[in-house]
One Martini backbone bead per residue (centre of mass of N, CA, C, O) as a GRO file, in nm:
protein
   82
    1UNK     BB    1   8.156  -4.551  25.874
    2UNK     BB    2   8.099  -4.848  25.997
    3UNK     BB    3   7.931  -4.943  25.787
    4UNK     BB    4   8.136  -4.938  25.538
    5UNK     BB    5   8.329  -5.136  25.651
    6UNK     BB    6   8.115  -5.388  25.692
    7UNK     BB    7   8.027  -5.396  25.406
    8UNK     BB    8   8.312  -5.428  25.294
    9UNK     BB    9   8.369  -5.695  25.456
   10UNK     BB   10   8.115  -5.877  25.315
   11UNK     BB   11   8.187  -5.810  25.023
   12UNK     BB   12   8.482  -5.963  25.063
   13UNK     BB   13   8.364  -6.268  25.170
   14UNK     BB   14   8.130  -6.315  24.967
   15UNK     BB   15   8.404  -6.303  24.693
   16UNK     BB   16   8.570  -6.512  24.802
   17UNK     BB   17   8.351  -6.771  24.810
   18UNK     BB   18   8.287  -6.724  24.503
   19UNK     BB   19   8.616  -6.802  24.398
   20UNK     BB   20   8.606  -7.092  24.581
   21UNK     BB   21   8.363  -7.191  24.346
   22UNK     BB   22   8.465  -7.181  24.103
   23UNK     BB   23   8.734  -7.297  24.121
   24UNK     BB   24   8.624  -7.597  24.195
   25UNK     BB   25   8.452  -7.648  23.900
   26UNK     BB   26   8.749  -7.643  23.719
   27UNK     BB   27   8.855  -7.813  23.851
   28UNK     BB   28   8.972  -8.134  23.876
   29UNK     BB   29   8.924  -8.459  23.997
   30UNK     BB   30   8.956  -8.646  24.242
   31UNK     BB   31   9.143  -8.893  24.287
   32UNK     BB   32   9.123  -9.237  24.371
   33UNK     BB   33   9.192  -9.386  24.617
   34UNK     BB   34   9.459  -9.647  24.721
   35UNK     BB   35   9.457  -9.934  24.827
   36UNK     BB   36   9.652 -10.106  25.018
   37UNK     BB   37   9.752 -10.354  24.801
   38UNK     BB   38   9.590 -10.318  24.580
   39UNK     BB   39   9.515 -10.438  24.251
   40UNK     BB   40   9.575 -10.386  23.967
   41UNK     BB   41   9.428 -10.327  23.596
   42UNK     BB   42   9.390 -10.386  23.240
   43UNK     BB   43   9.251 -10.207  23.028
   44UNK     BB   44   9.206 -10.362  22.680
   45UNK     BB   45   9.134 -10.092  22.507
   46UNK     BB   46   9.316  -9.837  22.721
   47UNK     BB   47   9.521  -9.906  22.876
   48UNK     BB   48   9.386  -9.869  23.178
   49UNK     BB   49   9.482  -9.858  23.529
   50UNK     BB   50   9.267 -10.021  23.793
   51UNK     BB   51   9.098 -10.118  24.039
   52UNK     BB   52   8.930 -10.348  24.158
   53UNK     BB   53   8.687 -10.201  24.302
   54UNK     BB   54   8.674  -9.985  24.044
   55UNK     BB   55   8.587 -10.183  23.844
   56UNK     BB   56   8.469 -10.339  23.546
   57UNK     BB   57   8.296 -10.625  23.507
   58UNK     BB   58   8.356 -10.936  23.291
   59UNK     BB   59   8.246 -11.221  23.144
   60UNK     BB   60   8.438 -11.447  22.933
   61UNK     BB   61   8.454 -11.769  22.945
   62UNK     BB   62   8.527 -11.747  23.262
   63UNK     BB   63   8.666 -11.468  23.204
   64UNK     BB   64   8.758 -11.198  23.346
   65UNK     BB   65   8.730 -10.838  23.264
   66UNK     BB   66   8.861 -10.540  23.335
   67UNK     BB   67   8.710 -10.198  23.361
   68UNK     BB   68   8.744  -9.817  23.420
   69UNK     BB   69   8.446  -9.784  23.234
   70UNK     BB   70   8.117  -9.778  23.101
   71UNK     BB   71   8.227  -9.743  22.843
   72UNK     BB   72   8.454  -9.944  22.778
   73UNK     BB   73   8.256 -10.204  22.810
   74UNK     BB   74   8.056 -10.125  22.576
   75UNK     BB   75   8.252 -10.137  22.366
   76UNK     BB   76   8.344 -10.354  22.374
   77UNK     BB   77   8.063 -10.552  22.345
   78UNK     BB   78   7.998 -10.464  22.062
   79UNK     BB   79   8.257 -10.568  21.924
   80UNK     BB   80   8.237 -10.885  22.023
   81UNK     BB   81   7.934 -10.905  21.859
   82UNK     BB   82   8.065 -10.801  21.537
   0.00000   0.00000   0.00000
């Protein structure tokens, strides 16, 4: 009787843990902190505003421009080579 108890309390311990590791695939990914004071800037193509740190910088003309991600500063530069 006492085998079965624990059994069934591993096996419940388990499925709580493969819940845990489900739900966590699904969620959406963690917003990235923002350090207190720092400048947003805002992405030219999509206009979203992300911080300078986490920025992807390019310079066209002496003038730095700031991308989202790397799909967008790529779309950009593809657009002003075309």
């Amino acid at each position: 009787m006492i085998f079965k108890i624990a059994l069934a309390v591993v096996l419940l311990y388990l499925f709580y843990r493969l819940a845990r590791t489900w739900k966590r695939v699904g969620a959406p990914p963690k917003a990235q902190p923002i350090a207190k004071g720092e400048d947003l800037v805002e992405d030219p193509l999509c206009h979203t505003y992300v911080t300078v740190s986490h920025a992807r910088k390019f310079e066209i003309g002496g003038k730095t421009v700031y991308f989202c991600s790397e799909k967008c500063l790529k779309r950009y530069t593809s657009q002003q080579q075309s």
